[in-house]
Each structure stands twice: as structure tokens, then as C-alpha cells.
N, C-alpha and C positions, 0 to 999 in steps of 0.2 A: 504494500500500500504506500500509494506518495506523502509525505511527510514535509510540511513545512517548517521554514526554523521557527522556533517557540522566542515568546519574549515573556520574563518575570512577571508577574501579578500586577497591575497596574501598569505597565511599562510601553504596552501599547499607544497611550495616547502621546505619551511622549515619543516613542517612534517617530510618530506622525507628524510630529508639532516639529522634529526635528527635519521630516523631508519639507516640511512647508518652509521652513527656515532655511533650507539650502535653493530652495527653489526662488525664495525674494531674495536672496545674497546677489544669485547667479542675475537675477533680473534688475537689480541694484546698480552689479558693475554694465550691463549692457546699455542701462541709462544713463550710467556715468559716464559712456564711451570708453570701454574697455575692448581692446581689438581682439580680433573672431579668434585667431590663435591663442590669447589668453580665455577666452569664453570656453574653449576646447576643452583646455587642460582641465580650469578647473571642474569642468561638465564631468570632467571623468574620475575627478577627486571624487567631488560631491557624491557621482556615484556607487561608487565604489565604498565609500564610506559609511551610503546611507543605507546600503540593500546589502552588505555585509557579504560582495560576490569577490572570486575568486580574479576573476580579470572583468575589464570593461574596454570597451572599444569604440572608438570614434572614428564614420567612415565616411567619405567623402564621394560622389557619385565624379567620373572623370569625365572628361569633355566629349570622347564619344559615346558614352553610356552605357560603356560596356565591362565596366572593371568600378571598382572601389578603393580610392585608397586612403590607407590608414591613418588618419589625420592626425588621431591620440587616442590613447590608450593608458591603462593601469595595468601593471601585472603582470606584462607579454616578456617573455624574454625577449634579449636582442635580437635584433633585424627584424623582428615585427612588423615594429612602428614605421612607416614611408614604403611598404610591399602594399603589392596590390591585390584584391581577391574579387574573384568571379562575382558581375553583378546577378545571373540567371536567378532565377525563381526557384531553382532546384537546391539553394541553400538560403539559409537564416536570412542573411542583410538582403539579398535581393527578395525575395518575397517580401518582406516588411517594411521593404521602401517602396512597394507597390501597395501597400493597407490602407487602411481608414485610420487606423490605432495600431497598439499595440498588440505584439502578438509574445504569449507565453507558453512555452515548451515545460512541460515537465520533467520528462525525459524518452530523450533521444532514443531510448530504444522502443518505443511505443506510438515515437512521432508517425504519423503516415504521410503530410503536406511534402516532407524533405527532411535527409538524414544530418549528422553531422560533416560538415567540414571536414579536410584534411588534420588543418590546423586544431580545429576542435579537438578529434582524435586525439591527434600530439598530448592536447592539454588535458586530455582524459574531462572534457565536460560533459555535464549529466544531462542539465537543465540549463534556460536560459532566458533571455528577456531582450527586447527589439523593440524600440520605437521609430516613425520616420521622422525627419527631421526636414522641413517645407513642405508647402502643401501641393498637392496633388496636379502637376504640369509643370512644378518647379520648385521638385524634388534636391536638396541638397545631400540628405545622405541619410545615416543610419546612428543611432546610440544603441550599444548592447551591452548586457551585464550578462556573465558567465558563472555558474557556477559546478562543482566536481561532487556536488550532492545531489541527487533528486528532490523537483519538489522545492525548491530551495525558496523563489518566487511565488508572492499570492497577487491577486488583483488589484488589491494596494500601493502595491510596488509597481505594477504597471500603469497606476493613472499619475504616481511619482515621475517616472523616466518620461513617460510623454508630457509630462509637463518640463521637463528639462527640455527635452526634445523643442519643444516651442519654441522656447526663449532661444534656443542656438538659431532654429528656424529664422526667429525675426530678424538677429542678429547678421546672419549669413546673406538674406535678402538684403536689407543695408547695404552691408558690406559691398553687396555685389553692385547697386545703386551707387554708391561712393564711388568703385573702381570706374564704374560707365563713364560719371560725371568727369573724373581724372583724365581718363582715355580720349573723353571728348573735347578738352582742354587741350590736351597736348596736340590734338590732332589740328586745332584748331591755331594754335600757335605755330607749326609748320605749315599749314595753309597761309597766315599772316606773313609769314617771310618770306614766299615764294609768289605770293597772286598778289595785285595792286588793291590798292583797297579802295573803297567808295569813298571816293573825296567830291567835295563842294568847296566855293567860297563865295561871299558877297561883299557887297558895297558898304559905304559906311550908311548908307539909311534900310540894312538888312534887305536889299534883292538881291538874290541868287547873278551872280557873273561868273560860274564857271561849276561845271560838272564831269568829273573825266568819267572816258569808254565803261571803267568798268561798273562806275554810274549807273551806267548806259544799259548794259547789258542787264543787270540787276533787275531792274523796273520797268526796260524793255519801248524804255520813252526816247525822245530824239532827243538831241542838244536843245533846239528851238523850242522844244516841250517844258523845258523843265529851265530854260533862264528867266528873271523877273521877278514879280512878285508872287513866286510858287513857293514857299519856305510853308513845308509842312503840308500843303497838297498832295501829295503823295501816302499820308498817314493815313491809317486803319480810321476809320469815322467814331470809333469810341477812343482812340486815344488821342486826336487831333485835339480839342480844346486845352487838354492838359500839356500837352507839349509847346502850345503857341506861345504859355503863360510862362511857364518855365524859359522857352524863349525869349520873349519879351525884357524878363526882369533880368535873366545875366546879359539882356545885350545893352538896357538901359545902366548897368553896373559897370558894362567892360568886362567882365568878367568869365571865368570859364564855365563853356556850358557843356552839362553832361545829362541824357537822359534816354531812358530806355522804349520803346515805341517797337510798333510792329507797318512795315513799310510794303507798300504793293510790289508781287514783285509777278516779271515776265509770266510766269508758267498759271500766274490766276494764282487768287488768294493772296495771302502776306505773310513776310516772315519779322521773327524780331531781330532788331538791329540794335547795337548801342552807338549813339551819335555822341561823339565827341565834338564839341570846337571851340576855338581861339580867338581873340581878340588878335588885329595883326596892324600895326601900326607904320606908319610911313612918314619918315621924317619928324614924327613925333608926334603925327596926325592920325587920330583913329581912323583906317581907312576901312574896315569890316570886320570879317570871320572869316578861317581857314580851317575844316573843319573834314573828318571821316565818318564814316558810317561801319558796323562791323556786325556781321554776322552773327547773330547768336541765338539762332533759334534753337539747333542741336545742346546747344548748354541750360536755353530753359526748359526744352521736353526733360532733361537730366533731373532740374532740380525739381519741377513737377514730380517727375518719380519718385524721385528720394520723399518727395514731400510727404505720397502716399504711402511709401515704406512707414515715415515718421510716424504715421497714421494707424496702418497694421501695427508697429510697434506698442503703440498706445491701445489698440483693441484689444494686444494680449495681455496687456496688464489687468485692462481690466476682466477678463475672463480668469486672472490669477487669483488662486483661494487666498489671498493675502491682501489688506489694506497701503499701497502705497502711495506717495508722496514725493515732491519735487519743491524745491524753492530757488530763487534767485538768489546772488551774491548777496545781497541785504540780509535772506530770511523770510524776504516773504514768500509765500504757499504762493505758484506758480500752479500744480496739478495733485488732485487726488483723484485717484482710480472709482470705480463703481464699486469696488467690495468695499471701498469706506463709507460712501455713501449708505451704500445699503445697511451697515452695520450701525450709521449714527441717526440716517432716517435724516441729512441734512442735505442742501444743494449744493453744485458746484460753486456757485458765488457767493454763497456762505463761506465756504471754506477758502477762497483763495484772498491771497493779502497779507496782512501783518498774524503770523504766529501767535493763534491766541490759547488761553486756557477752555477754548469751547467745548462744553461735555466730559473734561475733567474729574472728575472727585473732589470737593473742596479741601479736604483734608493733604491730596498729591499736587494743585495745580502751581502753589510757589513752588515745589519741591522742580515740578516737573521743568516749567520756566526759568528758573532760576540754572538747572541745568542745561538747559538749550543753547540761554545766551553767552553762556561761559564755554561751551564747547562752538558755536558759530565765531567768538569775538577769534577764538586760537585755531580754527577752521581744521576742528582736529573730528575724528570720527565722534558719533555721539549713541547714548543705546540708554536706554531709561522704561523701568517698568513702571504701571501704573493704573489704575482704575478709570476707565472711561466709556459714559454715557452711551447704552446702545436705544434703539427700538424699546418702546415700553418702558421706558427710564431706567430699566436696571442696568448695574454697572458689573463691568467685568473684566480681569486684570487681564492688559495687553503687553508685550515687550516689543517697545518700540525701537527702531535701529534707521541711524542714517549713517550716509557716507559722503565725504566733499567731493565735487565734480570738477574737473580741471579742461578746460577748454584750450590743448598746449599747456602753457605755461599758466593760462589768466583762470582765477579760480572765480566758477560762472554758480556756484548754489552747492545745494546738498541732494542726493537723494535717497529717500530711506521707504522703510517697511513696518508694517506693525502687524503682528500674527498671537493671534487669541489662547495667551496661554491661562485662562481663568483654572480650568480643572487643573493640569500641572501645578500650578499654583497654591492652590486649595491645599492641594496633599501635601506641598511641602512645605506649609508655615508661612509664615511673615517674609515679605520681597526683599528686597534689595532694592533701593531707590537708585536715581540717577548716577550715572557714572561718565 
């Protein structure tokens, strides 16, 4: 008979409490911008540590989808780690990066889906555990826990690992949004150095006297089309008002003008452009503008993307069993997720702003502020348990945890978590206040 591992008399909810806590750790550093190879390792600590298996494995689907490789791992001996294994359906990671969820194996000699591994074998595993990691059309790979016992995994542990799975998920999308954006950047700067760029210039009472070819070609108008009083004719109909003003006021200034618009171009339709221009003087007489235009459509479809990665990242928080949190450099609440919401029964613009004791305990709320601002002022990690206000007014000890956020070098807020340890609690006596 399959036999899972036992945990002490009580010792279960703590389990628990501890996979929720590794899983807002893990989703803490992804908020804080912690790069995917650090999200890796520790994805494989965290689980490794929290499901008590023998090895875990981090796998990466390769560009032609046909192999997996090792991205990180716990446990493997050498050469493992950066080898490649079969993506097919006829083992573990490939079937599981094809699922809905997670899939658990009790033991491998009973399996009928698919046997074990070569590798498997090697390592004498019994039993085992697979979640996928992105979602289904854009698939990044696989998280596994191994272990050399039967049974070893319960269904607990699999809504655990796929919730890890997630956050690398989100994580890895990002990433891969970030790299586009890079990509399109650079590509875009080799284009810069090698093709002419959209130049204009005008007169000192701002008409257009001069457009070169590649102008020309761009928008698909003649010279004779585009000299005079055309400045900003050529603009998309919703961003044309906003550009003329902006115009106007740095050309009444002298001043440089910078601003972003989407410009008609040959093929139908418009693209965005970032217009640059100059004041350019003669003899010490303002005589107009001398000014470029620049491509950038390919870099705002980029940051659109990214934007809605930013977005998916934000959906999985809040589908996270855990209460979390964001602030600005200041301290003020920037975001709190739906499972805080749900837990205080309060709105999001309630919550956001200056850090306050709302729904506190009155007996914890100096304790709890008075710790905050001493950990914000030294911008050092901060973790404080405490009694706070749910639904139906009762209160229930929470252990709260944030961590600073570094944007480079310039420290941009905190991000933290708070996960419901009321029963843990209970059983163990009197807390431990702010630290």
C-alpha cells in the first residue's frame, strides 16, 4: 500500500503555512525584480525544502521544442545540471508541460501514462511530482520534485509546486518581454546608424522649409506636400492637438522640443515616431528648428507587452493564497492584492497611501508602526507579527514580511506579504512582536 510521509500531531498546519510562506518569498523577490536565474535556484531550494524530496528539477523547454534543459536543480549529481532531456510525452516533464496542472506519480512501477527516465532509474526514484510552468501556447518548462520513496507526494504538495510553478511562469514571460524590448532596441540602434533618419526644418515663424527623401519615403508625400504651414498635419487626429501645444510652447521658449506622436505613414495607417528638435540660430538670430523624427513603433508594441506581462504578473498575485503588498520609496501602499482585500472586507483606495494602522488591534498598532518606520527610515528588511481586522471584525494573528526593492542602484519601495498564521499561533503562546 502507498504510504505518504506523516507529519507530528499538529504539525500539518504548519506545513502549510510554511509552503505559503515560501511561495510569497518566491513572489516577493519577483516583485522586487529578482532575475529568472535567481527565481530558478531559489524555486528549487524552496522546493526541495518544503516537500522534503530527494532531488528537484528545473527545466527549461529549448527553442525547437524538442529537448528540455536543465535550468536548476537540487540534489543531481554532477553534469546534470545544463544536459538536456527528451521533451516527448513518453516521460514525466514532457507530459506535464502538456497538463492543465499538476500531475503526481506515486510510483513508477504502477504508472501506466509513462515509465521512468533513464536518469530517474540512475537515481532509483519511486514517486514524483510535475508542475508546468506558463501557460498553455507559451509553455516555459517544467518544476519537478523527486523522490526514492513511494507515495512520498499528497495533493497538497501539488497545489504547493504549481503555485511555485506560477510565479517562475510570470516571471519567465517578463523576462522574455524585457529581452524583446532589449532586442528591439539594439536593432533599432543599428538601423539608426546605417539608414538617414526623418529630418525637417523650419523658418523662424515655425513653416516647414525643408524635408529630406527619407521624409519622403516614410509618409509617402512629395517635397511640395509637406513645405509651409504643414507642422503637425501629418499627425494621427487624436494626437495632433496635443502635439501642436507642446509645439507651440518650446518654440515660443526657444527651447528643445521632444515629443512622442504617431505619424501617417506610406503603407496606410501610422506608426509612432519620437520627434526631436532644435532651436538653430544664425548669426545670433533665431532662424527656426532643425529637427528628426524616429521610429518607434517596434519599441512601443514592446512596452505594451511588457505592460501586459506587468498585468499577468499582478493577476497572479492576486490568485496567490497570501495577502500582498507594495509601497513607494516614501512608504506609501502603492498595491495590495485581492487576498487582502478579501481578508479585511476593505477597497483598493482605502488601502493605498500613507501606511496606516487600519484594522490593526489596538493593543499591536504602535507596536506594529513604530516598527515599520524604523525599518523603512534604515531600508532594511522588515517582518512583524500581529493581530489584524478580518471580515466580521474578528481578529487574527498574521506574520507580516516585506522586503526593499532596488531599481539598479535607486531604492524604489518595499515589497512584502502577510500569511495567516492565527492557528500556528494559538498553539504556540504569546508572539513575538516587530523585529
Amino acid at each position: 500500500m502507498v504510504r505518504r510521509r506523516s507529519h507530528p500531531d499538529g504539525d500539518e498546519v504548519a506545513v502549510r503555512g510554511r509552503q505559503q510562506a515560501a511561495v510569497a518569498e518566491l513572489g516577493q523577490r519577483a516583485l522586487a525584480g529578482a532575475s529568472l536565474d535567481e527565481l530558478i535556484e531559489a524555486a528549487a531550494e524552496h522546493a526541495a525544502r518544503e516537500l522534503d524530496g530527494d532531488y528537484v528539477s528545473v527545466l527549461e523547454l529549448t527553442g525547437d521544442r524538442r529537448g528540455m534543459l536543465v535550468r536548476g536543480g537540487y540534489g543531481f549529481p554532477e553534469g546534470v545540471l545544463g544536459g538536456v532531456l527528451p521533451a516527448g510525452r513518453d516521460d514525466l516533464p514532457g507530459y506535464a508541460l502538456h497538463s492543465e496542472g499538476p500531475v503526481l506519480i506515486d510510483d513508477f512501477a504502477t504508472e501506466k501514462r509513462f515509465g521512468p527516465s533513464p536518469l530517474q532509474r540512475d537515481l532509483d526514484v519511486v514517486s514524483a511530482l510535475a508542475a508546468p510552468i506558463g501557460a498553455r501556447g507559451r509553455q516555459f518548462g517544467v518544476i519537478a520534485a523527486h523522490s526514492q520513496a513511494p507515495g512520498h507526494f499528497d495533493p497538497e504538495d501539488a497545489n504547493f509546486l504549481q503555485s511555485v510553478a506560477n510565479v517562475l511562469g510570470a516571471a519567465a514571460e517578463r523576462a522574455r518581454h524585457e529581452e524583446m524590448v532589449s532586442d528591439s532596441e539594439a536593432r533599432f540602434r543599428e538601423l539608426a546608424d546605417t539608414t538617414p533618419a526623418l529630418m525637417w526644418m523650419t523658418d523662424a515663424e515655425g513653416h516647414v522649409t525643408f524635408v529630406n527623401a527619407a521624409w519622403q519615403r516614410f509618409t509617402g508625400r512629395s517635397l511640395s506636400e509637406e513645405l509651409g504651414n504643414t507642422f503637425a498635419m501629418r499627425a494621427h487626429d487624436e494626437d495632433r492637438a496635443q502635439l501642436l501645444e507642446a509645439w507651440r510652447a518650446e518654440f515660443a521658449r526657444r527651447s528643445e522640443f521632444r515629443f512622442e506622436y504617431r505619424l501617417v505613414h506610406h503603407r496606410g495607417g501610422h506608426r509612432w515616431v519620437l520627434e526631436v528638435g532644435s532651436p538653430r540660430f544664425a548669426e545670433g538670430e533665431f532662424a527656426g528648428y532643425v529637427g528628426t523624427a524616429t521610429d518607434i513603433d517596434e519599441r512601443k508594441r514592446m512596452e505594451a507587452a511588457l505592460s501586459e506581462s506587468e498585468g499577468k504578473l499582478r493577476d497572479l498575485t492576486d490568485a496567490a493564497p497570501v495577502m500582498m503588498w507594495t509601497t513607494d520609496e516614501r512608504g506609501l501602499v502603492t498595491f495590495v492584492n485581492a487576498g487582502w482585500l478579501r481578508y479585511t472586507g476593505t477597497t483598493l483606495e482605502e488601502e493605498l497611501g500613507l501606511m496606516k494602522p487600519y484594522g490593526v488591534h489596538p493593543d499591536d498598532s504602535h507596536t506594529v508602526m513604530a516598527s515599520w518606520n524604523e525599518h523603512l527610515a534604515q531600508r532594511e528588511p522588515w517582518e512583524c507579527e500581529y493581530r489584524l481586522r478580518g471580515r466580521g471584525e474578528k481578529y487574527r494573528w498574521i506574520l507580516d514580511r516585506g522586503v526593499p526593492r532596488y531599481a539598479g542602484d535607486r531604492f524604489v519601495g518595499y515589497a512584502g506579504a502577510a500569511i495567516d498564521i492565527h492557528e500556528l499561533r494559538t498553539m504556540e503562546g504569546p508572539p513575538a512582536r516587530g523585529t
